[in-house]
MIFI-886590 format. One record per residue (C-alpha): x, y, z. Coordinates in pm, 1 decimal. Layout:
<vexbas>
VEXBA        px        py        pz
VEXBA         X         Y         Z
...
</vexbas>
This chain:
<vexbas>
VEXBA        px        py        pz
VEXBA   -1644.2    2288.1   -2422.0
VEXBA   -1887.2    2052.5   -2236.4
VEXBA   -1804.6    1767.9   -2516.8
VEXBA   -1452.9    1794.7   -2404.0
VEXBA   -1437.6    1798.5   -2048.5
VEXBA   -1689.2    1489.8   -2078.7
VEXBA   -1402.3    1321.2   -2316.1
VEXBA   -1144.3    1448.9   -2084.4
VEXBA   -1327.6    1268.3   -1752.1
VEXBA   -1515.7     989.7   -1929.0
VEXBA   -1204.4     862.9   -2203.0
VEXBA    -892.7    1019.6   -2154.6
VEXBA    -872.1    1019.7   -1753.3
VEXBA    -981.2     649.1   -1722.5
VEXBA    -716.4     576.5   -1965.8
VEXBA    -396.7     760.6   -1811.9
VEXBA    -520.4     535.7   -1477.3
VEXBA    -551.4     203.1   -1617.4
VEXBA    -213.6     275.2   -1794.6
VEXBA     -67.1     426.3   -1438.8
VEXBA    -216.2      55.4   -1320.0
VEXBA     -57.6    -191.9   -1563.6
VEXBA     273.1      14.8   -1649.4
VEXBA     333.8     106.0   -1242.4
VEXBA     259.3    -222.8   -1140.1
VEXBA     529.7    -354.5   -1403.2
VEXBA     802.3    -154.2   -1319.8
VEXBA     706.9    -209.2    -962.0
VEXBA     744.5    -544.5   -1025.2
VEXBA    1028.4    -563.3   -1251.1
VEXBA    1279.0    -315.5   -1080.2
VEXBA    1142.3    -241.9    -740.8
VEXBA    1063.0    -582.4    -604.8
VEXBA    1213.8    -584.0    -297.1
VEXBA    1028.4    -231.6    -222.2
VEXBA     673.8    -458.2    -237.2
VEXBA     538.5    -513.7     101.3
VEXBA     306.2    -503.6     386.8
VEXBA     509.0    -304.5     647.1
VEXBA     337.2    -471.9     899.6
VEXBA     311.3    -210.4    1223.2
VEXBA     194.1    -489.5    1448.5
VEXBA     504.8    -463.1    1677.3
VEXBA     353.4    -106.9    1795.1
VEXBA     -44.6    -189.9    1819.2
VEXBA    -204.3    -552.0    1744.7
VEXBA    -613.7    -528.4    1864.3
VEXBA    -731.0    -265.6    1663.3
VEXBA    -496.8    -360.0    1336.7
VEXBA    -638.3    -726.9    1394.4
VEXBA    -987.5    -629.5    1377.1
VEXBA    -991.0    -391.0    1146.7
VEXBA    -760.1    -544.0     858.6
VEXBA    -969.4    -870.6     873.4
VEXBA   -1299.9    -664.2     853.5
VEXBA   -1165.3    -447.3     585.8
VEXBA   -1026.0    -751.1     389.4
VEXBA   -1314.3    -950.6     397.6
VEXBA   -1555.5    -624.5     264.9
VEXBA   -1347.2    -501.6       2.2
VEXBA   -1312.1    -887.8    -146.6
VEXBA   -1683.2    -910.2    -133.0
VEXBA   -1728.2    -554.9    -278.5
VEXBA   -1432.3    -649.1    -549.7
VEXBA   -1682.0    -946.6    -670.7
VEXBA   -1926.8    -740.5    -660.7
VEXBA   -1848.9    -466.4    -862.0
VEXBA   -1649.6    -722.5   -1155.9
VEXBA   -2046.7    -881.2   -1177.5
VEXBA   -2185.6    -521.3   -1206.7
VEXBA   -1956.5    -365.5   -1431.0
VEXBA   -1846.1    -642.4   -1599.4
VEXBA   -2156.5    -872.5   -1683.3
VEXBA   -2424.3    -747.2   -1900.2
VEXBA   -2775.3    -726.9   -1783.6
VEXBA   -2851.4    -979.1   -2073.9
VEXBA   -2726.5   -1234.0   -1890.9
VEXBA   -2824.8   -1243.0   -1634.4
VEXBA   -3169.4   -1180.2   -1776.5
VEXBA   -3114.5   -1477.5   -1956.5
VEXBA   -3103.6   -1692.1   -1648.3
VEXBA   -3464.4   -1525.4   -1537.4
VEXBA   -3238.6   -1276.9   -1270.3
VEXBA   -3519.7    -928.1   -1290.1
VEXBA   -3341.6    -616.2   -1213.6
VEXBA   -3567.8    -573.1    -909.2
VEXBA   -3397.9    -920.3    -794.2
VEXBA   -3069.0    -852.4    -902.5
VEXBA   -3114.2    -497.6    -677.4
VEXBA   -3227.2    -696.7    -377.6
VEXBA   -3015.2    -926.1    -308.8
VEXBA   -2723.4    -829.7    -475.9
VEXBA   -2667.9    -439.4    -431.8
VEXBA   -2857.0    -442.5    -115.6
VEXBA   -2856.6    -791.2      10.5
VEXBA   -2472.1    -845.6     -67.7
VEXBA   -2344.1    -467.8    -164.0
VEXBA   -2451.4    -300.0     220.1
VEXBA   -2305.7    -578.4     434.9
VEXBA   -1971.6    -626.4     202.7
VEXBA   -1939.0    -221.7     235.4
VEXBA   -2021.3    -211.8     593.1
VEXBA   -1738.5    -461.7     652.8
VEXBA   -1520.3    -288.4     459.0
VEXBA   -1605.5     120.3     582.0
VEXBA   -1619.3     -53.8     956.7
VEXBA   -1293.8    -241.5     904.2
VEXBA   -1141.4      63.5     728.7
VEXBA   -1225.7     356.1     981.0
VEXBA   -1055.8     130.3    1210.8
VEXBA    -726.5     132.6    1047.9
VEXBA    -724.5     482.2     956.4
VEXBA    -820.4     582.9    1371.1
VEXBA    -519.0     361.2    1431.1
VEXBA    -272.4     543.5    1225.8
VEXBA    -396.9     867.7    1358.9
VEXBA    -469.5     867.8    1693.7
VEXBA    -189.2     570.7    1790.2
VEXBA     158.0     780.7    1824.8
VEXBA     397.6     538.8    1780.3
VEXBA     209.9     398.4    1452.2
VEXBA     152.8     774.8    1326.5
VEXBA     527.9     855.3    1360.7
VEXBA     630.3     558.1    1150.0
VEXBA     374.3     618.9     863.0
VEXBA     453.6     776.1     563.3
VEXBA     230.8    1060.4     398.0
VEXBA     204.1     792.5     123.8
VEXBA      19.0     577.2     433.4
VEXBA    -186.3     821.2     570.0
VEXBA    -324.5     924.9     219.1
VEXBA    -402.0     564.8      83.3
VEXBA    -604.5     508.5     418.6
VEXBA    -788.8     835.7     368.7
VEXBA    -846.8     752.4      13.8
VEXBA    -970.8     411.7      37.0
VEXBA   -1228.6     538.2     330.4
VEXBA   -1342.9     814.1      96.4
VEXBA   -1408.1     527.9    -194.4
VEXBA   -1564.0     316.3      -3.0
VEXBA   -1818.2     610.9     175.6
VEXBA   -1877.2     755.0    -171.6
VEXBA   -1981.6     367.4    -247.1
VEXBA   -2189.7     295.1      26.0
VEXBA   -2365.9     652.1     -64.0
VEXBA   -2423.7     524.3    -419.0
VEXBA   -2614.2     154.8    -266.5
VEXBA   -2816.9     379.6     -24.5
VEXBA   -2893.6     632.2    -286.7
VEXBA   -2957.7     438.7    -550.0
VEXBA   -3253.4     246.0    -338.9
VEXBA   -3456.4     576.8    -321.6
VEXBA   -3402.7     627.2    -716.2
VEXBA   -3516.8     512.8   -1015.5
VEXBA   -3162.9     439.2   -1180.9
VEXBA   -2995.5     127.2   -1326.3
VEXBA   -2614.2     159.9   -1346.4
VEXBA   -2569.6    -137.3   -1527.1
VEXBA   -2754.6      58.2   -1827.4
VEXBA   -2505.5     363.5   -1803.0
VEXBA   -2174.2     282.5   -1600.2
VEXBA   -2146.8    -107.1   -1649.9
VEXBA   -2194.4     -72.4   -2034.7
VEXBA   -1950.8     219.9   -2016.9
VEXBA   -1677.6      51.5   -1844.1
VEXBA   -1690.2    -262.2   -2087.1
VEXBA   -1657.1       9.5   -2388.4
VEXBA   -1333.2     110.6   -2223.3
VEXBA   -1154.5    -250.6   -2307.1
VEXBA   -1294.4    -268.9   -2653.9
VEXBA   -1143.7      66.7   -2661.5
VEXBA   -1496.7     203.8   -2805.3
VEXBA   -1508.3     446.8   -2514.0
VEXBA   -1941.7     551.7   -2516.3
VEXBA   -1855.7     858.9   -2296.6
VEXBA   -2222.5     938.3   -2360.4
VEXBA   -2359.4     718.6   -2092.3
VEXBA   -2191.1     872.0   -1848.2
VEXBA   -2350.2    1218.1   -1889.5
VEXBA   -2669.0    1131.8   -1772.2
VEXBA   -2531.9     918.1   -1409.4
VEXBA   -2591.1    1122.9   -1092.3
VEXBA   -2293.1    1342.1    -922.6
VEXBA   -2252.6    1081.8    -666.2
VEXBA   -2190.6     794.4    -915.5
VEXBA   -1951.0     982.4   -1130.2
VEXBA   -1761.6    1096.9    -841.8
VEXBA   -1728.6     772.5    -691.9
VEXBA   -1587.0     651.3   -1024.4
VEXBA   -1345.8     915.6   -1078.5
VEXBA   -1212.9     860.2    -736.7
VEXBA   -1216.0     476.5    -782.0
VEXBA    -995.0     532.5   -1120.5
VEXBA    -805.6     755.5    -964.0
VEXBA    -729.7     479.6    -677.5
VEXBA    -649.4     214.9   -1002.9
VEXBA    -425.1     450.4   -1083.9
VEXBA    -242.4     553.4    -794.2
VEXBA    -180.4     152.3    -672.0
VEXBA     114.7      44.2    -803.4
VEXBA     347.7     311.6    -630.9
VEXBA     157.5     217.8    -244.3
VEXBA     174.8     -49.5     -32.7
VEXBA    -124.1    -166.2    -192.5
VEXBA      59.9    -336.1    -463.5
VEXBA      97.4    -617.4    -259.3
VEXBA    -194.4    -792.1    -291.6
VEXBA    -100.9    -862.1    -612.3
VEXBA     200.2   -1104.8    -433.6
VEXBA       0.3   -1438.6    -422.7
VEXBA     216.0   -1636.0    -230.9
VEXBA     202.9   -1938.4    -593.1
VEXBA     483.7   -2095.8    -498.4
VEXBA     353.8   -2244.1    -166.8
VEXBA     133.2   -2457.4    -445.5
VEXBA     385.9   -2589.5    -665.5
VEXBA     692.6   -2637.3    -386.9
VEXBA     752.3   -3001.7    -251.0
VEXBA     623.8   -3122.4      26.5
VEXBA     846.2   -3054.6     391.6
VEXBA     878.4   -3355.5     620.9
VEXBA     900.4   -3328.0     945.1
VEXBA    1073.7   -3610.4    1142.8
VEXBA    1062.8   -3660.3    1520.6
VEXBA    1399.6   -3611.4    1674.5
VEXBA    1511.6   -3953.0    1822.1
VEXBA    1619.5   -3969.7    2213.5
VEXBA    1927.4   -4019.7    2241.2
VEXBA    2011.8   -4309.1    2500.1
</vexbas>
């Protein structure tokens, strides 16, 4: 029984969210284009949705970077290039990891205070909204936790969850690592699957709209408008 609610949380759940990602965010694209966007509430409050989608932007890139070096590099390497995991702990989880989150929880709060406690924004927001905003803020606390936590133990993710997660796309799933994480780790992965998952049918989908075009298009000129005599 404990063999397959490990395979249930550490294989099949990961699975059904990454597929969730990639086949939502198809469709999403494919049929529902129009339905991708912003919804900018701006028109109803403008300071606090200023400050805190440029804070939360700029934390949850950082953390994004972040977590594809953790996860996705192997220790090896960066061993290779004479990177200790005492140095790699330093500056990167704690140097890099606590300002990026504090951006992000700061920037985050912000929002979701706005869409609660501002009527006019409240009324207009969906219960898909309100949840994404409560979501993301629990992700990102439950991530912060892990930084702070894992200063005070000794414990080296990128022995357990970063060689787990790179099993997952050579689909050689080692759900044995993960047995061994602590709570807080496993539950801040399960929520950030479940947030993978649960993307495609939010307003978070947009990010995915790089504006590519702007790159490629010709160039606009501008002429001054002659007097006319």
């Amino acid at each position: 029984m404990h063999n397959a609610w490990a395979h249930l949380l550490w294989v099949y759940y990961p699975y059904l969210m990454l597929a969730s990602f990639f086949f939502g965010t198809f469709i999403r694209f494919k049929y529902f284009h129009g339905s991708i966007t912003a919804k900018s509430s701006e028109i109803f409050e403008k300071k606090e949705l200023m400050i805190g989608s440029i804070l939360f932007h700029i934390g949850i890139i950082m953390a994004f970077f972040g977590h594809i070096l953790g996860m996705l590099v192997p220790q090896a390497w960066t061993d290779y290039f004479g990177i200790t995991e005492h140095m790699y702990h330093m500056f990167g989880s704690l140097m890099m990891g606590i300002p990026a989150g504090n951006l992000a929880w700061i920037g985050m709060a912000i929002l979701t205070w706005r869409r609660m406690t501002v009527a006019r924004v409240y009324k207009t927001s969906s219960i898909n909204d309100i949840l994404v905003d409560w979501v993301l803020l629990i992700t990102i606390t439950l991530g912060m936790s892990c930084t702070i936590y894992g200063a005070f133990i000794d414990f080296n993710y990128r022995q357990s969850i970063g060689p787990w997660v790179r099993s997952l796309f050579t689909l050689n799933p080692q759900w044995q690592l993960m047995l061994n994480v602590p709570l807080i780790y496993r539950i801040h992965v399960l929520v950030g699957f479940f947030v993978f998952g649960y993307f495609p049918y939010t307003r978070l989908v947009h990010a995915l709209t790089l504006p590519w075009q702007y790159i490629f298009r010709r160039f606009i000129v501008y002429r001054r408008r002659t007097k006319l005599v």
